[in-house]
Steps between C-alpha positions, in 0.01 A plus 500: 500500500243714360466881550147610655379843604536557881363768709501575913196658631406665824071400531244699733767799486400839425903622455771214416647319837155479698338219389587151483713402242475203155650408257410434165585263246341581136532218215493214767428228188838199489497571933472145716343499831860476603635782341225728573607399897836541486421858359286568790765446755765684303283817521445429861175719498195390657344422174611454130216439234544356174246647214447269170265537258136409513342187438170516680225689272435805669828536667771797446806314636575176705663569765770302782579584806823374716628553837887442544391176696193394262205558294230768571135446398419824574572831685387848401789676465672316267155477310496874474880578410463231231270692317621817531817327327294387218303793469841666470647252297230521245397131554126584585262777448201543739178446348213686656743614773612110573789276470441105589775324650486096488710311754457271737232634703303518161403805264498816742407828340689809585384903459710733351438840602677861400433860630728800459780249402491239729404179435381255784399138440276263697499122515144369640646245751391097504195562738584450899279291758536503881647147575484581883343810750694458891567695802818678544561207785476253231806248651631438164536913411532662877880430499569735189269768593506494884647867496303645261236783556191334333224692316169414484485274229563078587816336362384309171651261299445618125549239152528675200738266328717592756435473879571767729395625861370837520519679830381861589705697709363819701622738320800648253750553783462173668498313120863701399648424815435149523810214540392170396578172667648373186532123683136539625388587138683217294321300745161612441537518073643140527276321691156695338636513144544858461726762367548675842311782675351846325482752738294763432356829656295812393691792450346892572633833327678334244508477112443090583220330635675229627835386672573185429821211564515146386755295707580175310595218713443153302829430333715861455416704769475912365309763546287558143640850349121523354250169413183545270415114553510592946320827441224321278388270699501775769282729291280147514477447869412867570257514194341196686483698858303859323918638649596624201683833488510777279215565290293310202683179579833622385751604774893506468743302763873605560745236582892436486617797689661287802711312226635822297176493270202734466235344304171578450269281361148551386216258565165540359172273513294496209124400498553158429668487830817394324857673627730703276867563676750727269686839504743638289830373410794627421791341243832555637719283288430434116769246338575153380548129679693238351438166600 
C-alpha cells in the first residue's frame, strides 16, 4: 500500500453541502486501472478523479476520472473539483489565469478566477452539436414527458461527448414540481444513447437565471445533485436558438434542490462560441488514502 493525499469536495457550491460532491486522489502514479475502480466504488460518490502528473507539453496535470461502475471520459464537475484540489494542493499554478487539464477528452483549459476571496473556476466544455430537433409527440420521448407542461422551446437531442435530451418546461413551478417516469426515461436514454433527460426552465425574481434538473436514466437511475457536462451542452442549444438568459452571454442555473442540494452553476459563452461551466468549490475533507 502506498499513502496518497485524499480530499472530498462539494463542486458548484457556494457554502459546503450544496453542490455535488468528488473525491480526490493526489499522487495517483503505481495505481492500475483496477485499483483506481475499486477506489471509485469504495467512495460510492458519483465521481472519483485521479490527478498524475503531466506528460503532454502544455498540460498542468493529467487527469482520470471513475464512476463506481466504470471509467468517465469526461464530466464537468469532476473537471472543476480536480483543479481546485490541485490548485490547493500546490500541484499547478495558473498561468495567465489558466490551468490545462489532459484526459481523455483531450487538453481542456480551465479559468481560474478570484474576487473578494472567492475563487471560481471554469472548464470550457468539449463543444456540443444537436444530434436530433423533434416534437414533444416524438413516439420514442412522449412516454417520459407526457405530463409535463412544455415551454416553447422543441425537445433536442444534444452530443457534447455526452448525449442528453434537453426539454423546456413552462416555467419554475411546473420544472420543481415535476415526477419523472423513471421506466419511461431509462427507456428513452437506452434506446437513443443518452444520459437521460435535462429539464430545464427560466426562472424570474431570483439570484439564478435558470432552474435546471438532469434525470439520468441509462444504467443508474438518479437525479444529478448539479452537472457542468448537462448544463454545457444546454448553454449550447440555447446559444444556438438567440434563448439565452441573463446578460452578455453569461447567466447562472440552480439545480439539486429536489435531491437535498443547492447548486448554482455559472455558464458563460465566450466569443469563440466555446462554453465554460464552473463555480466555486468547497473542500470539506483534507486527509490521506492508503491503497
Amino acid at each position: 500500500m502506498t499513502t496518497r493525499r485524499f480530499l472530498q469536495l462539494d463542486v458548484f457550491a457556494p457554502r459546503p453541502g450544496t453542490g455535488n460532491p468528488l473525491a480526490v486522489v493526489l499522487d495517483a502514479e503505481g495505481l492500475d486501472d483496477a485499483a483506481m475502480q475499486a477506489i471509485a466504488r469504495w467512495t460510492r460518490l458519483p465521481e472519483t478523479t485521479f490527478v498524475f502528473a503531466p506528460t503532454a507539453p502544455g498540460s498542468s496535470y493529467r487527469i482520470r476520472m471513475f464512476a463506481p461502475q466504470k471509467e468517465v471520459p469526461f464530466a464537468g464537475h469532476p473537471s472543476v473539483g480536480s483543479a481546485h484540489a490541485a490548485l490547493e494542493c500546490g500541484l499547478a499554478a495558473p498561468v495567465e489565469g489558466l490551468l490545462v487539464q489532459d484526459g481523455i477528452a483531450g487538453q481542456l483549459p480551465l479559468r481560474v478566477d478570484e474576487h473578494d476571496g472567492v475563487r471560481s473556476i471554469a472548464i470550457r466544455t468539449p463543444r456540443a452539436a444537436v444530434a436530433e430537433i423533434v416534437d414533444a409527440d416524438d413516439a420514442r420521448l412522449r412516454p417520459a414527458i407526457a405530463s409535463w407542461a412544455l415551454g416553447a422551446l422543441p425537445p433536442v437531442l444534444m452530443d457534447g461527448g455526452r448525449r442528453w435530451w434537453l426539454v423546456e418546461l413552462a416555467d419554475e413551478a411546473a420544472l420543481r414540481t415535476l415526477a419523472p417516469d423513471w421506466d419511461a426515461i431509462a427507456t428513452l436514454a437506452e434506446a437513443t444513447g443518452a444520459m437521460g433527460v435535462f429539464a430545464h426552465a427560466r426562472a424570474s425574481g431570483q439570484p439564478y437565471d435558470l432552474a435546471v434538473r438532469a434525470f439520468v436514466g441509462n444504467g443508474h437511475r438518479f437525479e444529478d445533485a448539479a452537472s457542468g457536462a448537462a448544463n454545457a451542452v444546454l448553454a449550447a442549444w440555447l446559444d444556438e436558438r438567440n434563448a439565452l438568459p441573463g446578460s452578455g452571454k453569461r447567466y447562472t442555473a440552480s439545480q439539486g434542490r429536489e435531491v437535498g442540494h443547492d447548486a448554482l452553476l455559472e455558464l458563460r459563452i465566450d466569443e469563440q462560441g466555446e462554453v465554460w461551466s464552473g463555480g466555486q468549490v468547497q473542500t470539506v475533507i483534507r486527509g490521506t488514502i492508503d491503497w
